[in-house]
C-alpha positions as CSV (number, residue, x, y, z in Angstrom):
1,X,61.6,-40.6,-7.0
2,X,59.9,-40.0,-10.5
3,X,56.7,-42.1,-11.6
4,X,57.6,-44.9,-13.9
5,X,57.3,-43.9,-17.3
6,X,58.2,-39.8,-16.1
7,X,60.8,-38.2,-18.6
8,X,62.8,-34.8,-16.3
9,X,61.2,-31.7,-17.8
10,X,63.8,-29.7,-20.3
11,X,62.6,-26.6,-18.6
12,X,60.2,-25.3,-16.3
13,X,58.2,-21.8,-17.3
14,X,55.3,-19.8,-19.7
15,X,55.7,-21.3,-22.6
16,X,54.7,-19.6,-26.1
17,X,53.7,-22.0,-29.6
18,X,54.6,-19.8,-32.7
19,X,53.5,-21.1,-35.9
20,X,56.1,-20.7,-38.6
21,X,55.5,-20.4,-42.4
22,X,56.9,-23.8,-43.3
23,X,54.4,-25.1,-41.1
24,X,56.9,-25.9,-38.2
25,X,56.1,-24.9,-34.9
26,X,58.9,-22.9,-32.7
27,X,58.2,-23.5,-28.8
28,X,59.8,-20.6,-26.4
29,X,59.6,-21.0,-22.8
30,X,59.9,-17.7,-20.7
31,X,59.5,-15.9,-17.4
32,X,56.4,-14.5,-18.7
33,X,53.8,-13.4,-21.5
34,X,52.5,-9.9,-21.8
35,X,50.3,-9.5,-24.5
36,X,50.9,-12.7,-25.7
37,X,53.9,-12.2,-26.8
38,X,57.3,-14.1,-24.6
39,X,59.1,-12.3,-22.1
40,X,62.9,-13.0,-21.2
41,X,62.7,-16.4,-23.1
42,X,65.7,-18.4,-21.9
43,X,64.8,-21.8,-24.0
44,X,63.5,-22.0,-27.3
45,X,62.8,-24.9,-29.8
46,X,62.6,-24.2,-33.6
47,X,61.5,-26.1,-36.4
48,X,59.1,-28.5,-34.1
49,X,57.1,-30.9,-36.3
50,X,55.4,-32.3,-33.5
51,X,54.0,-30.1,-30.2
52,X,52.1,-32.5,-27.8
53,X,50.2,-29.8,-24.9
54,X,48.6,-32.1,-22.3
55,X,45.4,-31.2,-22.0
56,X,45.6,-30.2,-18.5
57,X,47.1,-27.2,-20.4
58,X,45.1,-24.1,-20.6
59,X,46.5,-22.2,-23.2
60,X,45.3,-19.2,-25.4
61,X,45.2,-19.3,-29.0
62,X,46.1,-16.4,-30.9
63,X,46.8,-15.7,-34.5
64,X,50.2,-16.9,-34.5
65,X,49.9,-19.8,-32.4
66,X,49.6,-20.0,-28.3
67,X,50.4,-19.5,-25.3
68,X,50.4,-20.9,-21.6
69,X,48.3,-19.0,-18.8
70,X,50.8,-20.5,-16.4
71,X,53.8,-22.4,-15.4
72,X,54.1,-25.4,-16.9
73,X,56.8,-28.5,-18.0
74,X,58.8,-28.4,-21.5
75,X,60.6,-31.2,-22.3
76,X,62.4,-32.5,-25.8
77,X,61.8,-36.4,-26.7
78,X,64.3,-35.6,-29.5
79,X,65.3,-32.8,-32.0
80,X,61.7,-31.3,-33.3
81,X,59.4,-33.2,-31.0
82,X,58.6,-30.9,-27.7
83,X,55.8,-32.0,-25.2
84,X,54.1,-29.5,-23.0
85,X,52.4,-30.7,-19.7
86,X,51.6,-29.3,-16.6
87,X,53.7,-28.5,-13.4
88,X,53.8,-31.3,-11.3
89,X,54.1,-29.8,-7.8
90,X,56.7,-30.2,-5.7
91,X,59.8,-30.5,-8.0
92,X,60.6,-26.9,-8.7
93,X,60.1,-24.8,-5.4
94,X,60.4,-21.1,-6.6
95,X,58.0,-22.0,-9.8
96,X,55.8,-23.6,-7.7
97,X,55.5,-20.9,-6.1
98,X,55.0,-18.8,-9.5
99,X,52.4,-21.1,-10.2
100,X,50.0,-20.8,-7.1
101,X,50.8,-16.9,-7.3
102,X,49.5,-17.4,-11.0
């Protein structure tokens, strides 16, 4: 059963923070990054005006935005508002499994 309070994660995976030129932000979450850029994204959310990364997060900054060293939770509160927190264990057995390997 989920903690009180717990929203269901939108997606499970790397994720990658892009910051657009109308100071959006567009979130991708992928099987991996290589180089820092997404690989095999199969989620993405444009035109985010607010990114919340829990700071259990480690994440890389680059010159276009960021990106997740590892597995991690994306999930949508509503249409441009994405929050980024990390795996809790247990609740996705093959990432899990991605994760420890990470």
């Amino acid at each position: 059963m989920a903690p009180t309070g717990f929203t269901p994660p939108t997606n499970h995976g790397f994720v990658v923070i892009r910051d657009m030129r109308d100071g959006t932000r567009k979130v991708m979450v992928c099987d991996a990054v290589s180089d820092g850029e997404p690989q095999n994204v199969y989620a993405a959310h444009f035109k985010c005006t607010s990114v919340d990364v829990d700071p259990s997060v480690p994440l890389v900054t680059t010159s276009t935005g960021a990106y997740s060293k590892r597995v991690v939770e994306v999930y949508a509160e509503r249409p441009g508002v994405v929050h980024v927190r990390a795996l809790h264990q247990g609740e996705n057995p093959i990432m899990d499994t991605i994760a420890r390997a990470k």
